[in-house]
C-alpha positions in Angstrom: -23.8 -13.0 -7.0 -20.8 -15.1 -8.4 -18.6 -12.2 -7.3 -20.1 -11.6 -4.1 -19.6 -15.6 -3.5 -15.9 -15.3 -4.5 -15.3 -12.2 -2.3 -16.6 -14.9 0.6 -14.4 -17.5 0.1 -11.2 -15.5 -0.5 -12.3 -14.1 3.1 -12.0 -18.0 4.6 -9.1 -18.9 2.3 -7.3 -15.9 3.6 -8.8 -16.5 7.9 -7.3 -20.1 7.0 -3.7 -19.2 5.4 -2.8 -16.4 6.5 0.4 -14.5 4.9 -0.2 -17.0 1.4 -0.6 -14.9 -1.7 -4.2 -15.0 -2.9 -4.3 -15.6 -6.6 -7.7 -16.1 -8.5 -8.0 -18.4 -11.6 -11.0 -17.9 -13.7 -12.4 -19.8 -16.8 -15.0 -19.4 -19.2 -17.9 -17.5 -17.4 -16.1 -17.7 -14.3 -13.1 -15.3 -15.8 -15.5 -12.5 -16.1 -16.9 -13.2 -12.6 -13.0 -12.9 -12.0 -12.5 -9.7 -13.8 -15.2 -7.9 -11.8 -14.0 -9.1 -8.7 -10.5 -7.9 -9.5 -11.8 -4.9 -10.6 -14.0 -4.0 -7.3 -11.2 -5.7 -4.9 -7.9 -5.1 -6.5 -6.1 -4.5 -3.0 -7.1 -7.8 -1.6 -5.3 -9.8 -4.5 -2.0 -10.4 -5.4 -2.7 -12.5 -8.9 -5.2 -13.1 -12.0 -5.3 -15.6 -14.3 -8.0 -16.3 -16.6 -8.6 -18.6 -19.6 -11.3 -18.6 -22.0 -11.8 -15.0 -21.5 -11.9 -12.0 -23.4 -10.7 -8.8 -21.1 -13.5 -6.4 -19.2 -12.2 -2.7 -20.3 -11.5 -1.8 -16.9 -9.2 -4.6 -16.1 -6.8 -3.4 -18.8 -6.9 0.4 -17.2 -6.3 -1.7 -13.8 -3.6 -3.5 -14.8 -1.7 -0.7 -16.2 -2.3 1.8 -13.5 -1.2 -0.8 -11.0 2.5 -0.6 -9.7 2.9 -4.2 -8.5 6.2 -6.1 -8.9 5.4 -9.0 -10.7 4.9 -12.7 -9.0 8.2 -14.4 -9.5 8.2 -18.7 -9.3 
């Protein structure tokens, strides 16, 4: 459900700015709710950053399969 929730509002945060990077910050619990939705929508997000998390084992395949230039500041 958490995940399902997330995918909805990164669906209005992205009707509402449009063209602005989408970048999900998970903690605690919420970082695996973060994980999975990275996992199952990986081409809808451009950035990840948990805390108080330990890594789901697909993330880490994801993240090195993926050929992304990094986000620069």
């Amino acid at each position: 459900m958490l995940v399902a929730d997330i995918a909805r509002l990164a669906g209005i945060a992205r009707e509402e700015h449009p063209g602005v990077s989408f970048v999900l910050l998970g903690h605690s619990m919420g970082s695996f709710a973060a994980q999975q939705y990275a996992l199952d929508h990986s081409g809808f997000i451009e950035g990840l950053v948990l805390s108080g998390s330990g890594a789901l084992d697909g993330l880490v395949h994801l993240a090195q399969t993926r050929k992304r230039a990094p986000l620069t500041s």
